[in-house]
PAZAPA-4460 file (N, C-alpha, C; in steps of 0.05 Angstrom, whole numbers, plus 32768, in hexadecimal, padded with zeros to 4 digits):
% residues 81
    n_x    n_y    n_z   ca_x   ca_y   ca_z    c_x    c_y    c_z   seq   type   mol
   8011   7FE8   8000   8000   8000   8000   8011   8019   8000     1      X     A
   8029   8021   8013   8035   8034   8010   8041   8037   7FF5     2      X     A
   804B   8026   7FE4   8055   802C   7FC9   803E   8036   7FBD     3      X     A
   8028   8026   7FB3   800D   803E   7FAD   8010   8052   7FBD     4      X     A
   8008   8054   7FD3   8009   8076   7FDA   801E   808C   7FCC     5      X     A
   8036   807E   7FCA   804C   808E   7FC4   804B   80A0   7FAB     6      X     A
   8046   807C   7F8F   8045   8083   7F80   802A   8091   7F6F     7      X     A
   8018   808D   7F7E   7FFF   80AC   7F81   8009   80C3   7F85     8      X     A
   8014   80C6   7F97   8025   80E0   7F9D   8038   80E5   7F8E     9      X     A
   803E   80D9   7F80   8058   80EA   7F6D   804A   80F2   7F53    10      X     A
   8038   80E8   7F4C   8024   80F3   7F3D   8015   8109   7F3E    11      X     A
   8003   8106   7F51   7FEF   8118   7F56   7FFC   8136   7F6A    12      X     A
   8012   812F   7F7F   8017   8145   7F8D   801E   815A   7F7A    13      X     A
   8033   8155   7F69   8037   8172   7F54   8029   817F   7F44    14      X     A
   8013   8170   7F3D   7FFA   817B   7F2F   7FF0   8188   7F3F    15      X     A
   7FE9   8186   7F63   7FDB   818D   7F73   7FEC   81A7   7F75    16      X     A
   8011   81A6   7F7F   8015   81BB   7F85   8015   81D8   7F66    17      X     A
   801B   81D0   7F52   801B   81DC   7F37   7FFE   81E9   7F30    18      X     A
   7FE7   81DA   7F39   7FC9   81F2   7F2F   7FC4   81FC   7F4F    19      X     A
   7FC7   81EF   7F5F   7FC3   8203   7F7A   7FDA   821A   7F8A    20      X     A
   7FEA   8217   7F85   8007   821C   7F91   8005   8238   7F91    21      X     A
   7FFA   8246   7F8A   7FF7   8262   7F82   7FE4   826B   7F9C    22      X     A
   7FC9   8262   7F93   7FBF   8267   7FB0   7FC5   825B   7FCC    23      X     A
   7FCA   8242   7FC3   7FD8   8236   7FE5   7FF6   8230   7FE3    24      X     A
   7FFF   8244   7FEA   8025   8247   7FEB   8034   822A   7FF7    25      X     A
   801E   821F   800D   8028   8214   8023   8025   81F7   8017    26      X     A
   801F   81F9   7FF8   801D   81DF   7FE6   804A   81D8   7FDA    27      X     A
   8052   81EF   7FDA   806D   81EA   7FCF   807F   81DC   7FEB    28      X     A
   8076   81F0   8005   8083   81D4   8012   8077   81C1   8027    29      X     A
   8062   81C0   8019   8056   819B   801E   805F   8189   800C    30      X     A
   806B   8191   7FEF   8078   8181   7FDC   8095   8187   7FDD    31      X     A
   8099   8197   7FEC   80BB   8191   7FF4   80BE   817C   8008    32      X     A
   80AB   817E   8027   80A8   816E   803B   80AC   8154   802D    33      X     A
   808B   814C   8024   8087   8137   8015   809E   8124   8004    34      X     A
   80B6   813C   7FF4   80D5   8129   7FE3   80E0   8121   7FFE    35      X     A
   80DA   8134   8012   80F4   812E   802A   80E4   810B   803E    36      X     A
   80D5   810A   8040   80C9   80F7   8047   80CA   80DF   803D    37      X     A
   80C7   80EB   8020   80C5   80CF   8015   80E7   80BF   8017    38      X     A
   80F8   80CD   801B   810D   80C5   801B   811B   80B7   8037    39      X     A
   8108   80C6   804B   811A   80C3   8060   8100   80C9   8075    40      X     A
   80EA   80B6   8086   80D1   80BF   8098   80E4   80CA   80AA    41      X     A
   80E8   80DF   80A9   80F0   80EA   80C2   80DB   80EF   80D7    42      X     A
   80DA   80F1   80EF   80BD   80F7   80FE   80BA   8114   80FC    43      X     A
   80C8   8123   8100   80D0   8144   8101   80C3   8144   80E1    44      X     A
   80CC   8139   80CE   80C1   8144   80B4   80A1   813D   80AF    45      X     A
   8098   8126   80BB   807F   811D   80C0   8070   8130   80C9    46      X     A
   807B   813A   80DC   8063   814E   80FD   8066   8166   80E0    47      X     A
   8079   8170   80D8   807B   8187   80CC   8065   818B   80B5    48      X     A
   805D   8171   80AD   804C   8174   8090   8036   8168   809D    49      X     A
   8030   815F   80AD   8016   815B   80C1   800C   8183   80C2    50      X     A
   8022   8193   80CE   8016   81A9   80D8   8016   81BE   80BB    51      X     A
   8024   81BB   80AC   8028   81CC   8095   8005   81C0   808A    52      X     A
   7FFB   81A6   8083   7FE8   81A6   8078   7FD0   81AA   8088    53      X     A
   7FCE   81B1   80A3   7FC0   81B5   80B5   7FAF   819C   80C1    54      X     A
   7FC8   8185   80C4   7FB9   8168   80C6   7FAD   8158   80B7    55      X     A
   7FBE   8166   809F   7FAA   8153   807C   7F95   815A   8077    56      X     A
   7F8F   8177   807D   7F75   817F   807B   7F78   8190   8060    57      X     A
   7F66   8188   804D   7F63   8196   8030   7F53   81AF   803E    58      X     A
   7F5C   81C8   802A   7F4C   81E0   8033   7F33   81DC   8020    59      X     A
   7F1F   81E8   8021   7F04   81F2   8019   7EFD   81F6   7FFE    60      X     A
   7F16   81FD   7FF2   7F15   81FD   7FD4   7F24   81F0   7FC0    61      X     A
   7F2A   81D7   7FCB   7F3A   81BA   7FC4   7F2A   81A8   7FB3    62      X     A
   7F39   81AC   7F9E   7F2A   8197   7F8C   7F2D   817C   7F97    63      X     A
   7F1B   8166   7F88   7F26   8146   7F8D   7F3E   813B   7F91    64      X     A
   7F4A   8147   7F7A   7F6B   813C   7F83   7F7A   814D   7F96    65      X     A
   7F77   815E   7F9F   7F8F   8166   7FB6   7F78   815C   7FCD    66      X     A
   7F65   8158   7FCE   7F60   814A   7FE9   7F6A   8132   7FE4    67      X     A
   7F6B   8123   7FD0   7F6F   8104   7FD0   7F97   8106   7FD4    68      X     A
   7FA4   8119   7FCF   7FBD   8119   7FDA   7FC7   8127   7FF5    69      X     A
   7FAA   8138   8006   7FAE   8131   8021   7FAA   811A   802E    70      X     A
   7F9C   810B   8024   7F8E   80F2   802E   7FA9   80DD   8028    71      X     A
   7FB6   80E3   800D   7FC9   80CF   800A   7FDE   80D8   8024    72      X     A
   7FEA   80EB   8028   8000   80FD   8036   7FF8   80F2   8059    73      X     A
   7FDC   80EF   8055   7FD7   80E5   8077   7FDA   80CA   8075    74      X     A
   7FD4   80B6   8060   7FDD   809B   805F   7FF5   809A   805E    75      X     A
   8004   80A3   805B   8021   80A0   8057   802F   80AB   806B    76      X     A
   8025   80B7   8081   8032   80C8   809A   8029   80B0   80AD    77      X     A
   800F   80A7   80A8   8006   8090   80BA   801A   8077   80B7    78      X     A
   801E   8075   809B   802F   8051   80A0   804D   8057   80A1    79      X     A
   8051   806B   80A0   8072   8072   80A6   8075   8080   80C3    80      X     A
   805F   8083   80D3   8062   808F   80F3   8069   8085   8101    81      X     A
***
């Protein structure tokens, strides 16, 4: 399951940060967090993109896919915690 998650996320996160990134700044480093993670669960890098995304919480004007890549970002904080 985490390799799906992953490889969802290498897909979909740059799309997410590239049409949103403008209005939500805090999308460039959830996808910096996110390379650093994937490389290395640090817990410090975990808590950090837990609070940068406000607990995986998609804001209000989130299309399908950047909620489905908070949702991925919390599955993947979950099986690497």
């Amino acid at each position: 399951m985490k390799n799906e998650i992953i490889c969802e996320l290498d897909k979909i996160l740059p799309v997410v940060e590239r049409v949103h990134g403008e209005h939500h700044p805090e999308l460039h480093e959830v996808a910096a967090l996110y390379a650093e993670v994937r490389e290395n669960a640090d817990p410090q890098k975990l808590e950090r993109l837990h609070d940068v995304t406000s607990g995986f919480t998609a804001p209000a004007d989130a299309c399908p896919t950047y909620i489905k890549a908070y949702a991925d970002l919390a599955a993947l904080a979950e099986n690497k915690a």
